[in-house]
C-alpha positions as CSV (number, residue, x, y, z in Angstrom):
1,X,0.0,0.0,0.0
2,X,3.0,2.4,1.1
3,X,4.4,1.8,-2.9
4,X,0.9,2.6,-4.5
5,X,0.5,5.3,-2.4
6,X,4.2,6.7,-3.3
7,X,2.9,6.0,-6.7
8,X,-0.3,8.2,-6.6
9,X,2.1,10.9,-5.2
10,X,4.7,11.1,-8.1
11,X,1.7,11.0,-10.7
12,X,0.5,13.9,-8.7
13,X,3.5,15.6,-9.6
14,X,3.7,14.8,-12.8
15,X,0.0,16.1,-13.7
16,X,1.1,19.3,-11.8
17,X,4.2,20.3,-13.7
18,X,2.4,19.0,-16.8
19,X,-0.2,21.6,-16.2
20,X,2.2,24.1,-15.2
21,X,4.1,23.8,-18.4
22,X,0.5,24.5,-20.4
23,X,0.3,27.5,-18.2
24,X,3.3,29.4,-19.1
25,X,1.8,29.8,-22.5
26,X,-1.8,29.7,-21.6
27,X,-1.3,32.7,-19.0
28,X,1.2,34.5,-21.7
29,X,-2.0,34.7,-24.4
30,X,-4.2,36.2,-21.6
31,X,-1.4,39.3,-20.5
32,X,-1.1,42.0,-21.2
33,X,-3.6,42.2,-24.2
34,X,-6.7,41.3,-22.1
35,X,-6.1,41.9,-18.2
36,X,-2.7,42.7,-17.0
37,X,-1.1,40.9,-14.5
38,X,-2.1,41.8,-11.0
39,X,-5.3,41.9,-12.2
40,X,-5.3,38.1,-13.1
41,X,-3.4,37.8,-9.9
42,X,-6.7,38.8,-8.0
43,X,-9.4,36.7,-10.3
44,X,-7.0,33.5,-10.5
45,X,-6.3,33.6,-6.4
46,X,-9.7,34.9,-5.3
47,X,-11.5,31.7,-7.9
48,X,-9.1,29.3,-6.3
49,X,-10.2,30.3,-3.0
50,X,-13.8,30.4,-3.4
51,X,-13.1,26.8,-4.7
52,X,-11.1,25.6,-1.7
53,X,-13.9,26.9,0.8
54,X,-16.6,25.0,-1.1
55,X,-14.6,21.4,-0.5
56,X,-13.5,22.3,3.2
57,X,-17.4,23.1,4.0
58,X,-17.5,19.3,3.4
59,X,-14.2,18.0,4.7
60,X,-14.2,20.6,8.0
61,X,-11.2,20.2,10.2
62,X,-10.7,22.3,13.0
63,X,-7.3,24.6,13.4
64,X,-5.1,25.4,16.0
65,X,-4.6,28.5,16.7
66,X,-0.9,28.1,17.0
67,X,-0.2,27.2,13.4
68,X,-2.5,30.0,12.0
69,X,0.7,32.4,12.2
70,X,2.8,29.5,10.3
71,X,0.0,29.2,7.8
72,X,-0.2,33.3,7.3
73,X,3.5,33.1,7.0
74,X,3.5,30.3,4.3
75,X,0.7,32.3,2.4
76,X,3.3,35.5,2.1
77,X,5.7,33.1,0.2
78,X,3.8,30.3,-1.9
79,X,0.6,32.7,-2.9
80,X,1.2,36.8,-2.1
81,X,4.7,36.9,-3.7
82,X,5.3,33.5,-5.7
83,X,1.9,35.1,-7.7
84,X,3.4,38.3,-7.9
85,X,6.4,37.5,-9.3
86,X,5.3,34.6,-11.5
87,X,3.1,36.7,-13.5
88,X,4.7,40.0,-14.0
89,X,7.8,37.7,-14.8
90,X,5.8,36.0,-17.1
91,X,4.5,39.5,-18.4
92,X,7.8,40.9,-19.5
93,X,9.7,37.3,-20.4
94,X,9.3,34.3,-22.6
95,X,7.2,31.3,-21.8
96,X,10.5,28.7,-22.3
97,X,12.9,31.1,-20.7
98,X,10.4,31.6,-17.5
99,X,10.1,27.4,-17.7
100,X,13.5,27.1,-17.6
101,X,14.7,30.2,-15.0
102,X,11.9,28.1,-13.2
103,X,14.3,25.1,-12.5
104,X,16.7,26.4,-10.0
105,X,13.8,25.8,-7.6
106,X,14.7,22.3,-6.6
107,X,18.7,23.6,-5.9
108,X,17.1,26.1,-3.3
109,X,14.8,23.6,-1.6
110,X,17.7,21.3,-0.8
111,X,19.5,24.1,0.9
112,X,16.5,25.7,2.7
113,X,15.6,21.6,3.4
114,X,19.1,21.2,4.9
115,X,18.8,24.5,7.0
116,X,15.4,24.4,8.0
117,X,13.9,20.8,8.1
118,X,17.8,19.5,8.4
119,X,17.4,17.1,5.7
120,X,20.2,15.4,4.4
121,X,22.2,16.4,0.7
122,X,23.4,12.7,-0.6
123,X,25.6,12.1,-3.0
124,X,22.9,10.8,-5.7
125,X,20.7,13.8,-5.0
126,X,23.6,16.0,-5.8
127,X,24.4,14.3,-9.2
128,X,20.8,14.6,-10.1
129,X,20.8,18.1,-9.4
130,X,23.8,18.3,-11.8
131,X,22.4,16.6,-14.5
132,X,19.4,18.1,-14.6
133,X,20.7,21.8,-14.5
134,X,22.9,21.0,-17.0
135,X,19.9,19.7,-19.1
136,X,18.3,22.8,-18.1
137,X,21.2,25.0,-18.9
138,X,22.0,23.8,-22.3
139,X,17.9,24.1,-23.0
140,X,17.8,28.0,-22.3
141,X,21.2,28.7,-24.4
142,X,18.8,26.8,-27.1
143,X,16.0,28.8,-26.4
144,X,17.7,31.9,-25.6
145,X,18.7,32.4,-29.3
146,X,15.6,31.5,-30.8
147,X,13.4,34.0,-27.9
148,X,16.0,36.8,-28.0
149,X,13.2,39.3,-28.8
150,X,10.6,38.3,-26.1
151,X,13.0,37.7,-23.1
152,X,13.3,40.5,-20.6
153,X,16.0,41.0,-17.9
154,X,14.0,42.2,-15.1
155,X,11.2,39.4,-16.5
156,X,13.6,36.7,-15.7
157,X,14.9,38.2,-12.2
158,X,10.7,38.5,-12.0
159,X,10.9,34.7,-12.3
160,X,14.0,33.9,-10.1
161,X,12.6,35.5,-6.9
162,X,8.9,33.5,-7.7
163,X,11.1,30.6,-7.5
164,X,12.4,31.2,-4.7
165,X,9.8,32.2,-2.6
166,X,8.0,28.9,-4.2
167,X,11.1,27.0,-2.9
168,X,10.8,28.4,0.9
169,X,6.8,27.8,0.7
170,X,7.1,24.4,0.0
171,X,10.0,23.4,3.0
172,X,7.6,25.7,5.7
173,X,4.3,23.8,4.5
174,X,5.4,20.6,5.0
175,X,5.4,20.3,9.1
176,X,1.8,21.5,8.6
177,X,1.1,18.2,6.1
178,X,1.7,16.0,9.0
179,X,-0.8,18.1,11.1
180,X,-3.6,18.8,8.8
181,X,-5.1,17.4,5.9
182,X,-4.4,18.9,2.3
183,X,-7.5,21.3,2.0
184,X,-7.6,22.8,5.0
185,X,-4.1,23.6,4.9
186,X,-4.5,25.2,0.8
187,X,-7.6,27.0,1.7
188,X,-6.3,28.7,4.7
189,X,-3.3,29.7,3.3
190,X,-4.8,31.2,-0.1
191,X,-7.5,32.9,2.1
192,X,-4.2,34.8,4.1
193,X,-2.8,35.0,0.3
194,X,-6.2,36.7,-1.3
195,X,-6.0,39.3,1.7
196,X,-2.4,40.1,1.2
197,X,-3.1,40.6,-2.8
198,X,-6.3,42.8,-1.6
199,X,-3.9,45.0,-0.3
200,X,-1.9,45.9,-3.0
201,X,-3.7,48.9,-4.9
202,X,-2.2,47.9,-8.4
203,X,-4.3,44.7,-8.3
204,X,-7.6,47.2,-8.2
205,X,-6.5,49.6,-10.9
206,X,-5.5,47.1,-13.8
207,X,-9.0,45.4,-12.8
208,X,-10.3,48.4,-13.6
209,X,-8.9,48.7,-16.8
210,X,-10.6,45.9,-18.0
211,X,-13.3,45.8,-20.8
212,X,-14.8,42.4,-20.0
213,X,-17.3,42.7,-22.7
214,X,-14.6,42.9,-25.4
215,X,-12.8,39.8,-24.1
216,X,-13.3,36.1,-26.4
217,X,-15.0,33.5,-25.3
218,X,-11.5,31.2,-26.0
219,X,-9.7,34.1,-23.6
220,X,-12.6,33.5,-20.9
221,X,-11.7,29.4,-21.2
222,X,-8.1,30.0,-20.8
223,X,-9.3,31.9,-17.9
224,X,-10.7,28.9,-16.0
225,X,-7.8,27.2,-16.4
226,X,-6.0,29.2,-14.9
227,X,-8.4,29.2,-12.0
228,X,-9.3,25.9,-12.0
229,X,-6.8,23.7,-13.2
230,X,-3.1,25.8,-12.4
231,X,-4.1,27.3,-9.3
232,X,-6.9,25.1,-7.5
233,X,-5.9,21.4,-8.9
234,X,-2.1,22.4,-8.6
235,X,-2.3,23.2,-5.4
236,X,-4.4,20.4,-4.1
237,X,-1.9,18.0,-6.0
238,X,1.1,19.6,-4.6
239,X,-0.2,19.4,-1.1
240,X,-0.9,15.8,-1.0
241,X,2.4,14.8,-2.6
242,X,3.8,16.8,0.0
243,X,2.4,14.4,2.6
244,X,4.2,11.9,1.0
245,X,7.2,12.9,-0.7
246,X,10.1,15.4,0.7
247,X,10.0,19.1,-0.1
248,X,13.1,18.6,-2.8
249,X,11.5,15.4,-4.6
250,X,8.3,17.6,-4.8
251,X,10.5,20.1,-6.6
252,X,12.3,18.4,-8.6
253,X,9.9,17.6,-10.9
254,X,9.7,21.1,-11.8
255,X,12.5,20.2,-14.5
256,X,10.2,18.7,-16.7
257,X,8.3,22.1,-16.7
258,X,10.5,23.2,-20.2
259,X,9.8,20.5,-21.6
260,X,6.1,20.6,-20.9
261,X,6.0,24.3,-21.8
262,X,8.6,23.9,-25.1
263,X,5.9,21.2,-26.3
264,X,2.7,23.4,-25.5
265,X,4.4,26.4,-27.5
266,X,4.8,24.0,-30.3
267,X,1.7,22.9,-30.3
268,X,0.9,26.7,-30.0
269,X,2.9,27.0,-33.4
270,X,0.7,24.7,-34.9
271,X,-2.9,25.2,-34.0
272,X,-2.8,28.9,-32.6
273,X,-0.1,31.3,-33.5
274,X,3.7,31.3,-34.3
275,X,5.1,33.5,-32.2
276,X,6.7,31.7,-29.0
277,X,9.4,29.4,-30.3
278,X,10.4,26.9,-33.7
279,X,10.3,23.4,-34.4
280,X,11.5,21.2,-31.4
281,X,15.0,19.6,-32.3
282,X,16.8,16.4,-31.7
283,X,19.1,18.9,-29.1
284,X,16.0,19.7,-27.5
285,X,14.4,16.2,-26.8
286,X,17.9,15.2,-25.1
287,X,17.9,18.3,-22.9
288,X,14.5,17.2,-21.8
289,X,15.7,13.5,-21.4
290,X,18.3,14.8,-19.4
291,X,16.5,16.8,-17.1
292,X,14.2,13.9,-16.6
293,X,17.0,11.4,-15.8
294,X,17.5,14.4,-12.7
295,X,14.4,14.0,-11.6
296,X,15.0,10.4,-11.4
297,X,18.1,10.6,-9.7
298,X,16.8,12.8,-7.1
299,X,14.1,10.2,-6.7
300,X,15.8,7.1,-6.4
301,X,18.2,9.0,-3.9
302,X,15.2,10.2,-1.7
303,X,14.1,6.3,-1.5
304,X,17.4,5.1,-0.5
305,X,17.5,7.4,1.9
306,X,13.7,6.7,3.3
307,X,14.8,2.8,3.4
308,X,17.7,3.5,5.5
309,X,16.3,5.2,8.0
310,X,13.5,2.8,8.4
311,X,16.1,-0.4,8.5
């Protein structure tokens, strides 16, 4: 049962970074044409929300007073400012290069792990670090020549400080997961997030500025995704793999993200429009088989680890 249910957790990962990688471009046709960014910050966290409260109504769980402050704390870093960043990042950058930027999140976990939650850096961990940065690397000096015109400095530094606030969200969350089941946990936390975002008057202003009348019905579905599937089922997914998995297996599998979003922009070539990247290459698909043989490492070190402690 302990190996299906390690099972169920990695798939959860998978699906997450799969519909993370759609994201980057789904999110990219909404800004800046139809809503700006902190506007779509305040529709995609306050949707997600409303969404969380309707499943906890059902699955109510009392809270401790103790861990509210831990939980408001956790909402600064993996809602307020990871949302922040992410999109006004995302705003100014490419799709591929804010994918790629994306995977020094797993590096920072393992030191913030190591600091905070004193988890051990093995050997195989390390080398799967390695290899998948290096996969990672050689992808964006790929990409980089192919985006030049839609990359952005501050964009990427935009993306750099969302990973890293995602990075120290996901190591503070996790004594909570051992507490509290996965919805009560998400719904609190984006409930201190959507107040935090309330706050900040730009959110207000680029709402105004929007003509929802003049926005396509396609825009409006890409919309709900957003909502629904990258923000509410994300979340939910991460959450329980987090119950399951450590903080730096959970983020490893954020280097399959270029690949998701390098084959989402292709498909964008073909069905939509042709303006995020060219034809995928041979160079490409063993970049991505690379980064994937990272995320395997790091797995397969993570379970050595788990089996030693238990013998």
């Amino acid at each position: 049962m302990k190996g299906i249910s390690q099972l169920w957790a990695h798939a959860a990962l998978l699906a997450v970074n799969l519909i993370y990688g759609a994201n980057y471009v789904v999110a990219k046709d909404i800004m800046p044409d139809f809503i700006l960014p902190n506007g779509l910050i305040l529709i995609r966290v306050a949707g997600a929300t409303l969404l969380f409260w309707i499943i906890r109504l059902f699955i109510w769980e009392k809270v401790k007073w103790k861990d509210l402050g831990l939980m408001a704390l956790c909402a600064v870093f993996g809602v307020t400012l990871n949302q922040l960043f992410f999109f006004n990042g995302l705003n100014l950058t490419s799709p591929i290069n804010s994918a790629i930027i994306m995977t020094s999140n797993p590096i920072m976990v393992v030191v913030l792990a190591f600091f905070l939650l004193k988890e051990r850096i093995m050997p195989l961990k390390i080398a799967g670090i390695v290899v998948g940065t290096f996969g990672a690397v050689w992808l964006i000096l790929l990409s980089a020549n192919e985006l030049n015109s839609n990359t952005s400095y501050i964009g990427d530094i935009y993306i750099f400080i969302n990973s890293l606030t995602y990075a120290l969200y996901l190591v503070l969350v996790k004594p909570l997961m051992a507490r509290y089941k996965p919805i009560t946990v998400i719904t609190i936390v984006f409930s201190f997030g959507l107040l935090y975002i309330m706050l900040y008057p730009p959110v207000w202003s680029e709402i105004a500025l929007v003509d929802f009348n003049a926005i396509p019905r396609y825009i409006y579905l890409e919309i709900a995704f957003v909502i629904v599937a990258v923000t509410f089922l994300t979340y939910l997914l991460n959450i329980y793999a987090l119950k399951l998995v450590s903080p730096s297996v959970a983020s490893s599998y954020i280097y399959l993200q270029p690949v998701f979003a390098g084959v989402f922009a292709w498909l964008f070539i073909t069905w939509v429009k042709a303006d995020y990247v060219q034809d995928i290459t041979l160079t490409k698909v063993f970049c991505s088989l690379l980064i994937a043989l990272g995320v395997y490492l790091i797995s397969v070190s993570s379970r050595k680890t788990k089996r030693k402690n238990t013998n």
